[in-house]
N, C-alpha and C positions, 0 to 999 in steps of 0.2 A: 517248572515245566520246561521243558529243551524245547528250543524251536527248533524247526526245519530250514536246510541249509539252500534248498531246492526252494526257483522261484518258480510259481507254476506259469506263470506269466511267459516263462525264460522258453520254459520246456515245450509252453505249447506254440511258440515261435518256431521253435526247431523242429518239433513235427509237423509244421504247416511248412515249413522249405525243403522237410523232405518230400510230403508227399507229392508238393508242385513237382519238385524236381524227379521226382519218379514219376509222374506225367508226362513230362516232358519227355522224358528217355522213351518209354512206352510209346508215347507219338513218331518217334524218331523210328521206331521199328515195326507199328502198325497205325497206318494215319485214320482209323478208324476209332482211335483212342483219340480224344479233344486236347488240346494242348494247357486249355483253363487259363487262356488269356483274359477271356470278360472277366473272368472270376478275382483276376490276379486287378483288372481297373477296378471291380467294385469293392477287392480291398485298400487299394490304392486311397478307391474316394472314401471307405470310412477311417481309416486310419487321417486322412487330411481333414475331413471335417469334423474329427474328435479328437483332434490333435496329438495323436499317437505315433510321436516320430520315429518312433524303435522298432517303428514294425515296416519303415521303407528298407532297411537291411537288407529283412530276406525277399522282401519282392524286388528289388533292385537286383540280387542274385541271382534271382529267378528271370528280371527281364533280361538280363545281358545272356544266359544261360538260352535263353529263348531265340535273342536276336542271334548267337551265334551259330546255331541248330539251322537257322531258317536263313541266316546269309543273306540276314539287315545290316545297316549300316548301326555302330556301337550308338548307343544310347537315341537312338532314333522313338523308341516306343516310350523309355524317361520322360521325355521329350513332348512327344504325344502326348503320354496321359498330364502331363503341367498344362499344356494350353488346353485340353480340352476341360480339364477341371477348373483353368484360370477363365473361361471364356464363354464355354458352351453348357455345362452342366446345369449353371443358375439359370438359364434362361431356359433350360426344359421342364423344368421343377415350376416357373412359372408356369406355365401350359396345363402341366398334367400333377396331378396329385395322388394321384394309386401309385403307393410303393413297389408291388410286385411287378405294377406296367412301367415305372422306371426304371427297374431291375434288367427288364428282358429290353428296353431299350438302350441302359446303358450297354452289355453285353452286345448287343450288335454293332452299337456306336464304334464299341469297341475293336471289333472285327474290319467292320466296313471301311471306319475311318482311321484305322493304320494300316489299309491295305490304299486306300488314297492318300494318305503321308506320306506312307514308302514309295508310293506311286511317284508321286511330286518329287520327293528328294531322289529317286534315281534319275530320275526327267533333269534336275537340274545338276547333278554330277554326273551325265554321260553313262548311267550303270545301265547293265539287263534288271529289267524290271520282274517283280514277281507275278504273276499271274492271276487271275482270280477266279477260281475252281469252284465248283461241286462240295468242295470240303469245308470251307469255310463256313456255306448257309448249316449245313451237317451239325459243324461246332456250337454255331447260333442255337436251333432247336435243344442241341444237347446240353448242353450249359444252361439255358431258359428251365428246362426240364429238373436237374438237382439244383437250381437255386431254387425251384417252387418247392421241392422235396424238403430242401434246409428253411 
């Protein structure tokens, strides 16, 4: 019997970095489209607590692709999503135990609290800060929305 030379493991990586990445471009040109930041922490958090290091690749790709769209500081969201995984995530999980309700909180976590990271670190390198919009809670809803779908 011939094996297959194709890992589907491989493949479905690369179509999970394109589709981020054609989100992103999509947001870049109607901000009505969600950029799938939450989406990108709560891959972040299973790939970390299933110990699947091959798949920070393309979300690392994706974040630096992101921060540089948005005119973060480089690795600022990396960054992010380590202490918040390192610090905050186990102590939410103590509190609440509905999966789906720590889905739609990590996803805001997400939002909210790299929009007060970036806050903080422009605040202490003297930068213009980004603002905090109408679009963001947008994102929140919509995001919540297709992970209850998926």
């Amino acid at each position: 019997m011939q094996r297959s030379l194709a890992y589907k493991s491989h493949i479905a990586k690369f179509w999970l970095l394109i589709i981020f990445v054609a989100f992103e471009n999509l947001n870049a040109i109607n901000y009505t489209v969600p950029p799938l930041f939450g989406l990108s922490f709560l891959l972040f958090f299973y790939a970390a607590q299933n110990q699947r290091y091959d798949m920070f690749v393309p979300l690392l790709i994706y974040l630096l692709l992101f921060e540089a769209d948005k005119g973060f500081i480089l690795f600022s969201s990396t960054v992010f999503f380590l202490l918040i995984y390192k610090f905050v995530v186990y102590r939410i999980r103590i509190f609440i135990h509905c999966e789906y309700c720590l889905e739609i909180i990590y996803i805001a976590l997400a939002y909210i609290g790299f929009w007060l990271f970036s806050f903080v670190l422009h605040q202490v390198f003297w930068l213009d800060f980004v603002l905090f919009d109408w679009h963001i809670i947008y994102y929140i809803i919509i995001e919540a929305m297709l992970v209850w779908l998926l």
